[in-house]
Every structure is written in structure tokens, then in C-alpha cells.
N, C-alpha and C positions, 0 to 999 in steps of 0.2 A: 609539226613544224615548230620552228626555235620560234622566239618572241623577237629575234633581232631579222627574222624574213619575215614575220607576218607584221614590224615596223615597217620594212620596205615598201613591203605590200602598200601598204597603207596610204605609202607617202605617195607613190607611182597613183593610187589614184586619186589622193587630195589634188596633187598635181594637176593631173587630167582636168578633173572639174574647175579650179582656178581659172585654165584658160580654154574649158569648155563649159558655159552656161547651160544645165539640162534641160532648159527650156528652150535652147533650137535643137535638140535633138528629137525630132518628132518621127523616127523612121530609122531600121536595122540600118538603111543605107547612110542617113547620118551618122551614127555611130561606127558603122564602118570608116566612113570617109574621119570623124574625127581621131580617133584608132590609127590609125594608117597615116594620119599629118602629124598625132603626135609620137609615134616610133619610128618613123620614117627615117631620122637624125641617127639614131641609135641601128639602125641597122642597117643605114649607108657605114657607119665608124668600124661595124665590123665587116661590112664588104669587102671594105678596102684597109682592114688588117690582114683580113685572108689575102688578097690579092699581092698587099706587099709581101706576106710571108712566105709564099708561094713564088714570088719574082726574085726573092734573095735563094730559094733553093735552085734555081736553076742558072 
């Protein structure tokens, strides 16, 4: 892997932990649920790129 995705890497979870303290994650289910509220954003943006890109072919 380059040094400029394993920077990404990196920052996607400094991010995470910034606005997740790993001291309320006591459980896979927390982590899931923080996981899931924090990509949530990002994979609503490309839902609804596919969905427009898909509405202008038709």
C-alpha cells in the first residue's frame, strides 16, 4: 500500500476516535453503532450520487 492511503487510513481513524471516546465503547455493538453514525454521511453522498446518475440516464 502507498504512504499516501496508509495517511488516509490513518486520518479516517484519528477522526473516528476524536469524536469517539474509546472509553464508551464497551461492546462489538458499540462499535458497530459508532461505525455506522460515523460513515453514515458518506454513504448517504454516494447513495444519492448513484441515484442522481441513474435519473439523468433515464
Amino acid at each position: 500500500m502507498g504512504k499516501k492511503v496508509e495517511k488516509e487510513k490513518n486520518e479516517i481513524v484519528e477522526e473516528f476516535f476524536r469524536r469517539n471516546d474509546p472509553k464508551d465503547i464497551k461492546s462489538m455493538n458499540d462499535m458497530y453503532t459508532a461505525w455506522k453514525s460515523f460513515f453514515a454521511p458518506a454513504f448517504q453522498q454516494l447513495l444519492d450520487a448513484e441515484m442522481e446518475t441513474k435519473l439523468r440516464v433515464f
